[in-house]
mmCIF file as gemmi writes it, N, C-alpha and C atoms, coordinates in Angstrom:
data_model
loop_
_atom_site.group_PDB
_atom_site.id
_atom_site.type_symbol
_atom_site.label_atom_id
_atom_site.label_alt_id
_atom_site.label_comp_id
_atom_site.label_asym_id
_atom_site.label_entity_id
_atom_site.label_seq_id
_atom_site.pdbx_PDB_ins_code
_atom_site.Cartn_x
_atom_site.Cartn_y
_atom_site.Cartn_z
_atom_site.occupancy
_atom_site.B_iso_or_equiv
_atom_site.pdbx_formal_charge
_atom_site.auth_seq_id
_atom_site.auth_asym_id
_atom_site.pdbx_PDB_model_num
ATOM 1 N N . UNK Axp A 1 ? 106.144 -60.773 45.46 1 0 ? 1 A 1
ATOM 2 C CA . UNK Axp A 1 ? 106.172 -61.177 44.071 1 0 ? 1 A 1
ATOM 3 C C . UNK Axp A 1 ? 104.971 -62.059 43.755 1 0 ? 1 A 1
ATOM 4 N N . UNK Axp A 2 ? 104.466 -63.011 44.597 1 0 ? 2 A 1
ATOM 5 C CA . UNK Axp A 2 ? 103.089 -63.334 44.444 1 0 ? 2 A 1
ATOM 6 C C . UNK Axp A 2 ? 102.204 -62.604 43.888 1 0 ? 2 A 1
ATOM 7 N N . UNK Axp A 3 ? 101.604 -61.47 44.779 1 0 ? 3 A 1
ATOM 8 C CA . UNK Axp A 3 ? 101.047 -60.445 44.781 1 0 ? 3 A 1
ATOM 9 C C . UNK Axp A 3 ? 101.147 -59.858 43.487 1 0 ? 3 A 1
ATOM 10 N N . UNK Axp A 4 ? 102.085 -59.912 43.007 1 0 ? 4 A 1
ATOM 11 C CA . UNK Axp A 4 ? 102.122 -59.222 41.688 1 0 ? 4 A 1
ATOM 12 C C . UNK Axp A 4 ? 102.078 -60 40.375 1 0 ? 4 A 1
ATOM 13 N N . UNK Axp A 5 ? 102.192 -61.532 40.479 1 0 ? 5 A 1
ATOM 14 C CA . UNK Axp A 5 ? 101.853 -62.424 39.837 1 0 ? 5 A 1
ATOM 15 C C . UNK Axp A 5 ? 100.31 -62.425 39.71 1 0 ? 5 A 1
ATOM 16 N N . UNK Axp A 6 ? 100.12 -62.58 40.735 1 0 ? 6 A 1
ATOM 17 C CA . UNK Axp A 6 ? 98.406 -62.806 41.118 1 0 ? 6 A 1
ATOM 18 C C . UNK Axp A 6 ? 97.915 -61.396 39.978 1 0 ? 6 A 1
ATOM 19 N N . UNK Axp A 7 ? 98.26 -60.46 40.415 1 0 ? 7 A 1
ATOM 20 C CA . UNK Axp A 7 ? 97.494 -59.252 39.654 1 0 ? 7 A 1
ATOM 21 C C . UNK Axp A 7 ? 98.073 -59.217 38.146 1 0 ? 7 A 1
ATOM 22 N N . UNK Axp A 8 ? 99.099 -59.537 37.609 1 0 ? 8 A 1
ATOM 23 C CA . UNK Axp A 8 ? 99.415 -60.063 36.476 1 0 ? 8 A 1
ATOM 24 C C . UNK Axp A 8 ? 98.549 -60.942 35.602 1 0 ? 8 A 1
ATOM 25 N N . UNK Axp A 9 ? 98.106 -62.078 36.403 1 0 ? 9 A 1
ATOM 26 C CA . UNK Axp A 9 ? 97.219 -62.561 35.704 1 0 ? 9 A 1
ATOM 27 C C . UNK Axp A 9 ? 95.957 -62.1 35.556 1 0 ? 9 A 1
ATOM 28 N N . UNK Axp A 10 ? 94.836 -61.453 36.693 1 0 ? 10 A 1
ATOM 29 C CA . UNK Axp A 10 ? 93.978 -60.769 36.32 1 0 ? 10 A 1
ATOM 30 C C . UNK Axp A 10 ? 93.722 -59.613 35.864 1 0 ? 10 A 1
ATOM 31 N N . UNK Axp A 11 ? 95.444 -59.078 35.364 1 0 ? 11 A 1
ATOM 32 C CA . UNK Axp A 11 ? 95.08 -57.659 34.601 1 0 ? 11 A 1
ATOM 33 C C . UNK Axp A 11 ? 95.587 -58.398 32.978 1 0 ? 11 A 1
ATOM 34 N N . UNK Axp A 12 ? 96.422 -59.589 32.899 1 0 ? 12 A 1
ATOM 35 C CA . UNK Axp A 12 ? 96.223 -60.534 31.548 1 0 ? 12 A 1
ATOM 36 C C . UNK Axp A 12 ? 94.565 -61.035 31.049 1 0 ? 12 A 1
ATOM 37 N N . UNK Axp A 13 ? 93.811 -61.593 31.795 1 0 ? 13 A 1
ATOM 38 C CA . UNK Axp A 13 ? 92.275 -61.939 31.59 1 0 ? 13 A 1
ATOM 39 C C . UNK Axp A 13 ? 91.626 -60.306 31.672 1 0 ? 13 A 1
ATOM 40 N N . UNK Axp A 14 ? 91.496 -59.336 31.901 1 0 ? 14 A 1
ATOM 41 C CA . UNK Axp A 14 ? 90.862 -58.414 32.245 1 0 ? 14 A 1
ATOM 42 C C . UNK Axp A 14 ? 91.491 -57.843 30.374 1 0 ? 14 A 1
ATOM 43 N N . UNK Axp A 15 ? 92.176 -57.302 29.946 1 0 ? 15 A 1
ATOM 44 C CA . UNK Axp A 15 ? 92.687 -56.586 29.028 1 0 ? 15 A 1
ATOM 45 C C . UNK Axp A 15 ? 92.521 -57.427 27.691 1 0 ? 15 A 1
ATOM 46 N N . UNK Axp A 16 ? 92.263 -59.419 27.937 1 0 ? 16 A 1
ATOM 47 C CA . UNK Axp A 16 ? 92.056 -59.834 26.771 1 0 ? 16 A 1
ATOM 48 C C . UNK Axp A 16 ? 90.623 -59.602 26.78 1 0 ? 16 A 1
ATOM 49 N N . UNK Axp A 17 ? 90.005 -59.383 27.875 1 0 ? 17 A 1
ATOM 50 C CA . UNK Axp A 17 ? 88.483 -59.57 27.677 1 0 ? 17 A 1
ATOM 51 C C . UNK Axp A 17 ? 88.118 -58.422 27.178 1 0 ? 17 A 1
ATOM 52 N N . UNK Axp A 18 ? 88.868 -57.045 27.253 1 0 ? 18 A 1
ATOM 53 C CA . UNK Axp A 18 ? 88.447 -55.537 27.065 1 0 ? 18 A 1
ATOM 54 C C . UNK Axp A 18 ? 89.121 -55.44 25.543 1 0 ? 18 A 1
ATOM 55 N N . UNK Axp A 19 ? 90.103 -55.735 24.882 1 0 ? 19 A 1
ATOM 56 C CA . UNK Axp A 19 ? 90.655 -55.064 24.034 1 0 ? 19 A 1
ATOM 57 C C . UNK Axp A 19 ? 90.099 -56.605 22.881 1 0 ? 19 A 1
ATOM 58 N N . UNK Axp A 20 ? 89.385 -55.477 21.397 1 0 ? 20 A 1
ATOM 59 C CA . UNK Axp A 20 ? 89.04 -56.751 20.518 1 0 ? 20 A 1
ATOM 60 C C . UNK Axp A 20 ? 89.681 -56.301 19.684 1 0 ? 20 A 1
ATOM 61 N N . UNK Axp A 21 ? 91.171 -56.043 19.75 1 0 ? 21 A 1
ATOM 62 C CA . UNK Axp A 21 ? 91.819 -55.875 17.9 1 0 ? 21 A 1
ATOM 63 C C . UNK Axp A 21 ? 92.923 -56.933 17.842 1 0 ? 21 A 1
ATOM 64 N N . UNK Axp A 22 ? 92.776 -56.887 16.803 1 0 ? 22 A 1
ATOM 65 C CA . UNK Axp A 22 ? 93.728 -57.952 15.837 1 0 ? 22 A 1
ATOM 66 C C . UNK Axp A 22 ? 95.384 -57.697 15.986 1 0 ? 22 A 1
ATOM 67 N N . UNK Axp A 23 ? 96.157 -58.138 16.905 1 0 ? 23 A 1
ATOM 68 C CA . UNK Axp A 23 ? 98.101 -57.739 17.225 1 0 ? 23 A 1
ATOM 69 C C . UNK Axp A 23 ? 98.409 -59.292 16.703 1 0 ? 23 A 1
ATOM 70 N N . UNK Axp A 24 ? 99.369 -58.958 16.32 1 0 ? 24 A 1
ATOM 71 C CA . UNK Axp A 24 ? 100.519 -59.871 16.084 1 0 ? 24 A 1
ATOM 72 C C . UNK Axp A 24 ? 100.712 -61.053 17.284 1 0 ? 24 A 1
ATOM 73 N N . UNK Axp A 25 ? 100.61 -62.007 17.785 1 0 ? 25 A 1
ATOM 74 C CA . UNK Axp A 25 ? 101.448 -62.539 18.584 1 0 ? 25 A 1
ATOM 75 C C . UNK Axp A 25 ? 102.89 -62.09 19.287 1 0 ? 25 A 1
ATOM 76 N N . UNK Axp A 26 ? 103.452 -61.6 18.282 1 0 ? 26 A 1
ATOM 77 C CA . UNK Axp A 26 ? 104.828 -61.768 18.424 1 0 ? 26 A 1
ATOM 78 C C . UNK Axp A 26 ? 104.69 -60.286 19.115 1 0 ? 26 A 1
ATOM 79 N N . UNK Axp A 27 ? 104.196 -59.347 18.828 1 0 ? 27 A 1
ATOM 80 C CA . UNK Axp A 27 ? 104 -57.7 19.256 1 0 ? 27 A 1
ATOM 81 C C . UNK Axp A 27 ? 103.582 -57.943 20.755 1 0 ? 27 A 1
ATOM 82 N N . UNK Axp A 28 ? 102.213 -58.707 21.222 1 0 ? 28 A 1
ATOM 83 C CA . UNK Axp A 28 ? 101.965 -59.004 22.555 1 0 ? 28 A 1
ATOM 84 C C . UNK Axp A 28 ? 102.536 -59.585 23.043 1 0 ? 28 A 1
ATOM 85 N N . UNK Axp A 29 ? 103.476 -60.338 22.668 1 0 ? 29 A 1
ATOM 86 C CA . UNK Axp A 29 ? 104.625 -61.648 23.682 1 0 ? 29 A 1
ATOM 87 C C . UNK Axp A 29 ? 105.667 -60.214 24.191 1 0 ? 29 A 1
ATOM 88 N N . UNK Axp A 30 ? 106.255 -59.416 23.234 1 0 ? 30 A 1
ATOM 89 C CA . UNK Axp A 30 ? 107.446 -58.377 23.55 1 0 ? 30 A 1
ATOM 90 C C . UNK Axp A 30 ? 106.696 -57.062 24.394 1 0 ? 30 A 1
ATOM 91 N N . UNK Axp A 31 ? 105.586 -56.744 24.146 1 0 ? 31 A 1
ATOM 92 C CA . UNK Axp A 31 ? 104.797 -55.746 25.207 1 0 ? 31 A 1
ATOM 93 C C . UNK Axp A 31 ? 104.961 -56.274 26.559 1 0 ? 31 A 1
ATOM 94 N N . UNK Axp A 32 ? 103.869 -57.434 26.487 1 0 ? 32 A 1
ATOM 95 C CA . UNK Axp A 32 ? 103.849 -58.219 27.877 1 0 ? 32 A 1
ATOM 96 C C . UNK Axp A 32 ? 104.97 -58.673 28.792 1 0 ? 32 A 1
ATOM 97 N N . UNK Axp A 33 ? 106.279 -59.158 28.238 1 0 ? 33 A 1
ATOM 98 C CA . UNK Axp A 33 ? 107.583 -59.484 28.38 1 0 ? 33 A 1
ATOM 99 C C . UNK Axp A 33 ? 108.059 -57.951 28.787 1 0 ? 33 A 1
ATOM 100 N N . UNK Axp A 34 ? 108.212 -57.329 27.869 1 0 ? 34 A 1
ATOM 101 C CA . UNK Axp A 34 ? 109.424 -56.36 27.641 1 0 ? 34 A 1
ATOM 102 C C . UNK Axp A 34 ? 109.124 -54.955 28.415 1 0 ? 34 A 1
ATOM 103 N N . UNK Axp A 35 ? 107.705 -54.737 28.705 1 0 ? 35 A 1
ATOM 104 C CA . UNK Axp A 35 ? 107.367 -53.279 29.237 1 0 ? 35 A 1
ATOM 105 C C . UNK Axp A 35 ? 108.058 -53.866 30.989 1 0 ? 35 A 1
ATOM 106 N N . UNK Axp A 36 ? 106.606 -54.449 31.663 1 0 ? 36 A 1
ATOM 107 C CA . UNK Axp A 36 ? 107.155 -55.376 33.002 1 0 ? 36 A 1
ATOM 108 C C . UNK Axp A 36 ? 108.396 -55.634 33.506 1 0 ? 36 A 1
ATOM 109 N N . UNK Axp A 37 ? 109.077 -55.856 32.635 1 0 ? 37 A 1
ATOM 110 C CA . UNK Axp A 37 ? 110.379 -56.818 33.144 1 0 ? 37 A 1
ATOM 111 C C . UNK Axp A 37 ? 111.611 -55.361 33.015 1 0 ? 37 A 1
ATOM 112 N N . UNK Axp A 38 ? 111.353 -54.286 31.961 1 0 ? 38 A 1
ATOM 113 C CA . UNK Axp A 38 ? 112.392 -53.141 32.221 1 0 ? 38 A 1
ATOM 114 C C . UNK Axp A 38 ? 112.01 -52.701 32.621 1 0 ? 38 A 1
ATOM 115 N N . UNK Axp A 39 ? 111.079 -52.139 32.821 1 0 ? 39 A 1
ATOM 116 C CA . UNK Axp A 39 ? 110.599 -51.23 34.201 1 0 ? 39 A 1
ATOM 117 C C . UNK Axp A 39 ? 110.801 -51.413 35.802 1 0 ? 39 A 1
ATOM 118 N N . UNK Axp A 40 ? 110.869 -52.885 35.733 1 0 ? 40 A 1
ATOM 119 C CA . UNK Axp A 40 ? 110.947 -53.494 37.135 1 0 ? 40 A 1
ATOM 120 C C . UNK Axp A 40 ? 112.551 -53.43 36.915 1 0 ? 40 A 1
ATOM 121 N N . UNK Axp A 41 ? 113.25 -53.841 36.34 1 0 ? 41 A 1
ATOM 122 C CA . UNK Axp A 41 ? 114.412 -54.022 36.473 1 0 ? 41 A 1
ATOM 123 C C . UNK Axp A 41 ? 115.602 -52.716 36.943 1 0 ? 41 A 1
ATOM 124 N N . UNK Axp A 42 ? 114.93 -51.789 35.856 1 0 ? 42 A 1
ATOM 125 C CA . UNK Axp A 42 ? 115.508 -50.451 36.166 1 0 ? 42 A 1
ATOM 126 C C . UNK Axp A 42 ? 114.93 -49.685 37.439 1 0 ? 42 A 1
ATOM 127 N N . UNK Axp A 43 ? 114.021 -50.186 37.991 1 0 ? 43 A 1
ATOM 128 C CA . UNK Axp A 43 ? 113.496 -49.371 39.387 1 0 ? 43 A 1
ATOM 129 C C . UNK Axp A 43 ? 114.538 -50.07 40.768 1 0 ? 43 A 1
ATOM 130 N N . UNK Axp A 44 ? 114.318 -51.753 40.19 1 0 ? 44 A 1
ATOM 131 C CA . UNK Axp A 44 ? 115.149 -52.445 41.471 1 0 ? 44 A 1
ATOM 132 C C . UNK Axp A 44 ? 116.85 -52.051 41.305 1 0 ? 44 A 1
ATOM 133 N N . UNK Axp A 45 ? 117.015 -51.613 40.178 1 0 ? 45 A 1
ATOM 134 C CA . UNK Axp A 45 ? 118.412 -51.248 39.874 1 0 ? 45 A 1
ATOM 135 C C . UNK Axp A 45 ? 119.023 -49.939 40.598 1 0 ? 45 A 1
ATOM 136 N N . UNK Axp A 46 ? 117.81 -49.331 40.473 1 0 ? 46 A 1
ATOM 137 C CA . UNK Axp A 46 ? 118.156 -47.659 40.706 1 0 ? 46 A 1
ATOM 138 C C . UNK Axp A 46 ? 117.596 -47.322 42.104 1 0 ? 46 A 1
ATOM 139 N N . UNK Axp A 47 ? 117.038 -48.295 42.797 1 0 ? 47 A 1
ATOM 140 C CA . UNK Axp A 47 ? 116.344 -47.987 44.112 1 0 ? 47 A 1
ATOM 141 C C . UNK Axp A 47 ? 116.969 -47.488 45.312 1 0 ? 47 A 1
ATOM 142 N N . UNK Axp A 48 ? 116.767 -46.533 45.828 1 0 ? 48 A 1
ATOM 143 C CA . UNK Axp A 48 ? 117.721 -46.02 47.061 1 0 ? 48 A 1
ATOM 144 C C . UNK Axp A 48 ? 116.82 -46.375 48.308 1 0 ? 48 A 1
ATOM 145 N N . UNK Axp A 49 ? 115.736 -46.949 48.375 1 0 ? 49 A 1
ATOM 146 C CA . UNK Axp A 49 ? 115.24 -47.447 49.548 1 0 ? 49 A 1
ATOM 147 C C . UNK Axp A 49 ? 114.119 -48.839 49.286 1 0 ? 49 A 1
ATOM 148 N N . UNK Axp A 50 ? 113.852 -49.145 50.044 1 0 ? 50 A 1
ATOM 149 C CA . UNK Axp A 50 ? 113.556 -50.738 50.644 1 0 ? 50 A 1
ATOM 150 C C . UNK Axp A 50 ? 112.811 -50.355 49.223 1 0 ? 50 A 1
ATOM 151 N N . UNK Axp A 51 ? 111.294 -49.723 50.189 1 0 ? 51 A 1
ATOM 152 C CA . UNK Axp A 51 ? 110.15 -50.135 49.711 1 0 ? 51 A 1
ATOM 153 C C . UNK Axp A 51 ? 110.231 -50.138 47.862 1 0 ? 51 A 1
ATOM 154 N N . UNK Axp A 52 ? 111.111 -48.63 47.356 1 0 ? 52 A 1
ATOM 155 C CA . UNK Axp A 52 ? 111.14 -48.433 45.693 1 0 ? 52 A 1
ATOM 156 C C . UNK Axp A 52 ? 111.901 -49.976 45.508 1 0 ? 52 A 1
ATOM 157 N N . UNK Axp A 53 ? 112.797 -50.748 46.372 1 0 ? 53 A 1
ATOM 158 C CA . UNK Axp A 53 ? 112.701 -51.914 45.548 1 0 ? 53 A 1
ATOM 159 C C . UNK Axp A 53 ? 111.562 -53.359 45.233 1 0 ? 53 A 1
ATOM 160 N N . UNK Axp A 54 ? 110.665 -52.962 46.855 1 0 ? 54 A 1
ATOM 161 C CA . UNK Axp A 54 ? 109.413 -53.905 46.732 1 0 ? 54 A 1
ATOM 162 C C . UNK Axp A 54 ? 108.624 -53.629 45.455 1 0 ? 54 A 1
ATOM 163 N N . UNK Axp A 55 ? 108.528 -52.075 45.3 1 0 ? 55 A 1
ATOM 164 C CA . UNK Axp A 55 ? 107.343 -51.628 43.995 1 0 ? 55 A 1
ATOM 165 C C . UNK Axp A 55 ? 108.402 -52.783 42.75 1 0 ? 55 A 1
ATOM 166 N N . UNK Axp A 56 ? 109.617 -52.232 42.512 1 0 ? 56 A 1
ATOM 167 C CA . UNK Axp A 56 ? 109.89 -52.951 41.541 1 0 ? 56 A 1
ATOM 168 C C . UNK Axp A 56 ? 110.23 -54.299 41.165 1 0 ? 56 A 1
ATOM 169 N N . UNK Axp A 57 ? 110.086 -55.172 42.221 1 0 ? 57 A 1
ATOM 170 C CA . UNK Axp A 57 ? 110.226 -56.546 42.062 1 0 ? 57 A 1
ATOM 171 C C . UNK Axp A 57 ? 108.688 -56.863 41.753 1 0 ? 57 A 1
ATOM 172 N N . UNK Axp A 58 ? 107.428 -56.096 42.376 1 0 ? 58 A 1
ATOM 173 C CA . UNK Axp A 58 ? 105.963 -55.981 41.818 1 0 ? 58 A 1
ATOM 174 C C . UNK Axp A 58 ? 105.864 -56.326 40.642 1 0 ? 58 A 1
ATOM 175 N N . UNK Axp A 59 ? 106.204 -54.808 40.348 1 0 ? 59 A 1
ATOM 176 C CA . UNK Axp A 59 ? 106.146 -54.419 38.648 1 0 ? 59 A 1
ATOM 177 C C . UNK Axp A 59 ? 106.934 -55.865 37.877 1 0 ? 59 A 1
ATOM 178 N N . UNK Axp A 60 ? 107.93 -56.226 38.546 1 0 ? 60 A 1
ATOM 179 C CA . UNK Axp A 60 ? 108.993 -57.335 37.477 1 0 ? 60 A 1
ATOM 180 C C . UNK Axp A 60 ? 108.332 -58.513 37.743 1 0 ? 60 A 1
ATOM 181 N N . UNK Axp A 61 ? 107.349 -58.711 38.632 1 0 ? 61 A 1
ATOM 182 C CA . UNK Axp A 61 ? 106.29 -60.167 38.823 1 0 ? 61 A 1
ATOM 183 C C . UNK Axp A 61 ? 105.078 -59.977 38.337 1 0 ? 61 A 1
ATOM 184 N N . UNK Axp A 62 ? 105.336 -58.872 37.93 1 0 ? 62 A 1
ATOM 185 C CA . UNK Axp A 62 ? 103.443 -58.76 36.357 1 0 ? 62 A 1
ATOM 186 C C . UNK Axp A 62 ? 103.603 -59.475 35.321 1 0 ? 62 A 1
ATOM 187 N N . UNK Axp A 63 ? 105.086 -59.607 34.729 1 0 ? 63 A 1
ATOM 188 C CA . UNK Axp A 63 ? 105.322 -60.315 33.572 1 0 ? 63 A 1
ATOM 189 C C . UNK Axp A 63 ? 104.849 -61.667 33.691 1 0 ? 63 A 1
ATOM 190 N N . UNK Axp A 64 ? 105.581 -62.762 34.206 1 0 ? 64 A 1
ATOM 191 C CA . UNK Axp A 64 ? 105.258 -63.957 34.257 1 0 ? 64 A 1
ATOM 192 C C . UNK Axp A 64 ? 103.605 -64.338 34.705 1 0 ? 64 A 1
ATOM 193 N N . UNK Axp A 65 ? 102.811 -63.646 35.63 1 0 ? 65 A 1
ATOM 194 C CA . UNK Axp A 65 ? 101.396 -63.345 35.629 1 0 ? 65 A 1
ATOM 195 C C . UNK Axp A 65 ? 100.972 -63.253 34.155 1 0 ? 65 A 1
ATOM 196 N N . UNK Axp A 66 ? 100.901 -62.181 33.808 1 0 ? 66 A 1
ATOM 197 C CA . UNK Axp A 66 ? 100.124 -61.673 32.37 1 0 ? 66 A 1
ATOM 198 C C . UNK Axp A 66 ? 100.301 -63.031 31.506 1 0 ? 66 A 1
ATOM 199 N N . UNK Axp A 67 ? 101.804 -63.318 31.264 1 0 ? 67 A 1
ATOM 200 C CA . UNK Axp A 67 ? 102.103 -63.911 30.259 1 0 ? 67 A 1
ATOM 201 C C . UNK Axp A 67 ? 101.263 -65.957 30.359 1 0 ? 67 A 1
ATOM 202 N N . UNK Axp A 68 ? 101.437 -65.608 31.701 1 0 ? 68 A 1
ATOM 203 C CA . UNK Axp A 68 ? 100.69 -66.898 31.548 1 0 ? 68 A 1
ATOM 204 C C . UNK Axp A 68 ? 99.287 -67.325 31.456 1 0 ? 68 A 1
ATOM 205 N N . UNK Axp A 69 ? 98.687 -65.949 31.716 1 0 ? 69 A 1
ATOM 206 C CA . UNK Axp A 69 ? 97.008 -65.564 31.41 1 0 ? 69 A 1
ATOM 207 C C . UNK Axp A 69 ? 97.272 -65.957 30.195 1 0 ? 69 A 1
ATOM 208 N N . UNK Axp A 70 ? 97.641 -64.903 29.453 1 0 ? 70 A 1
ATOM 209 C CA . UNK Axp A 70 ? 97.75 -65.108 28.145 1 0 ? 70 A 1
ATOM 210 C C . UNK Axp A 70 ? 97.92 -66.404 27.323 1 0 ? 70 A 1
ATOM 211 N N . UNK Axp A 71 ? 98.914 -67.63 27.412 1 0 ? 71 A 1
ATOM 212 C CA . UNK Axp A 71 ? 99.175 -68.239 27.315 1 0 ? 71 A 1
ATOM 213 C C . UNK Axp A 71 ? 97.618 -69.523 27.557 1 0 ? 71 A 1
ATOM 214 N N . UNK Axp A 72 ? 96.964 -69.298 28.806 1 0 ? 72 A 1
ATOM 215 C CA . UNK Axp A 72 ? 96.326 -69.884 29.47 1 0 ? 72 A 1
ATOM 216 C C . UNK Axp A 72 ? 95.262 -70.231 28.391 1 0 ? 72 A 1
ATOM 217 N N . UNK Axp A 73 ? 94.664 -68.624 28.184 1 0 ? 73 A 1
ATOM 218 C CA . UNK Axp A 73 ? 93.651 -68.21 27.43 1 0 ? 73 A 1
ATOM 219 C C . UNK Axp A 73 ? 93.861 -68.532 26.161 1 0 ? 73 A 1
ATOM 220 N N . UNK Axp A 74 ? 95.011 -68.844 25.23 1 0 ? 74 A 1
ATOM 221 C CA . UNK Axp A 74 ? 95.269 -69.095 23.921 1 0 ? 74 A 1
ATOM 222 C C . UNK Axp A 74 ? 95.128 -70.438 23.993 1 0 ? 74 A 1
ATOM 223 N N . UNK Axp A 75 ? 95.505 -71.299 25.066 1 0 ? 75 A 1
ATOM 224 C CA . UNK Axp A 75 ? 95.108 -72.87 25.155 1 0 ? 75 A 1
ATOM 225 C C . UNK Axp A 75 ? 93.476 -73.365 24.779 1 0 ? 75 A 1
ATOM 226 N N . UNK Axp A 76 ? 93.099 -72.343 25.757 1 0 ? 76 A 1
ATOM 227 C CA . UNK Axp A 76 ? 91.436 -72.934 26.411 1 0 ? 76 A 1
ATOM 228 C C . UNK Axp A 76 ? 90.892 -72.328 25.288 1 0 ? 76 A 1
ATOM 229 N N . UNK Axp A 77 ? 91.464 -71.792 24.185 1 0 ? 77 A 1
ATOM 230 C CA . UNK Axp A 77 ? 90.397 -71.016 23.303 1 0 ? 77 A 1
ATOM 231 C C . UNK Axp A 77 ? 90.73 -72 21.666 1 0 ? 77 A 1
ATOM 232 N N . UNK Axp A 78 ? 91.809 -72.889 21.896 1 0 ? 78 A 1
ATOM 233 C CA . UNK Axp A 78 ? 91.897 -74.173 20.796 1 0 ? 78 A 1
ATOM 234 C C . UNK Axp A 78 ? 92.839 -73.276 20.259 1 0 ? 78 A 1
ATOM 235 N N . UNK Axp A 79 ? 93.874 -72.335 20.455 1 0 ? 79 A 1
ATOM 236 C CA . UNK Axp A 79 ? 94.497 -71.511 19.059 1 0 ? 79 A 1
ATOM 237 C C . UNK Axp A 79 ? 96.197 -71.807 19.383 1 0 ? 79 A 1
């Protein structure tokens, strides 16, 4: 879950640095939150072996990564 924190945050800095359009706050808080966290949830839910539950505890430790890039980057940028 590290591991997937860790890459959470540099695919959060990597995607603010690539994408220049104008979203809602509230639209990127529920993407970032909401894709990550059901995807992971329903894989660790439905997993019939080890490893499909390692991928999805991954996938469910991108959220808190991204979100705190994000977060990070809205600080350091005065907004």
């Amino acid at each position: 879950m590290l591991i997937g924190c860790a890459v959470g945050m540099l695919t959060g800095v990597a995607l603010t640095v690539l994408v220049h359009a104008r979203v809602r706050p509230d639209v990127v808080i529920a993407l970032v939150l909401g894709i990550p966290t059901v995807s992971g949830l329903l894989t660790v839910l439905f997993s019939g072996r080890r490893w499909v539950t390692m991928v999805g505890a991954f996938i469910l430790s991108l959220a808190p990564g991204w979100f705190g890039a994000l977060v990070a980057l809205q600080v350091a940028s005065g907004g």
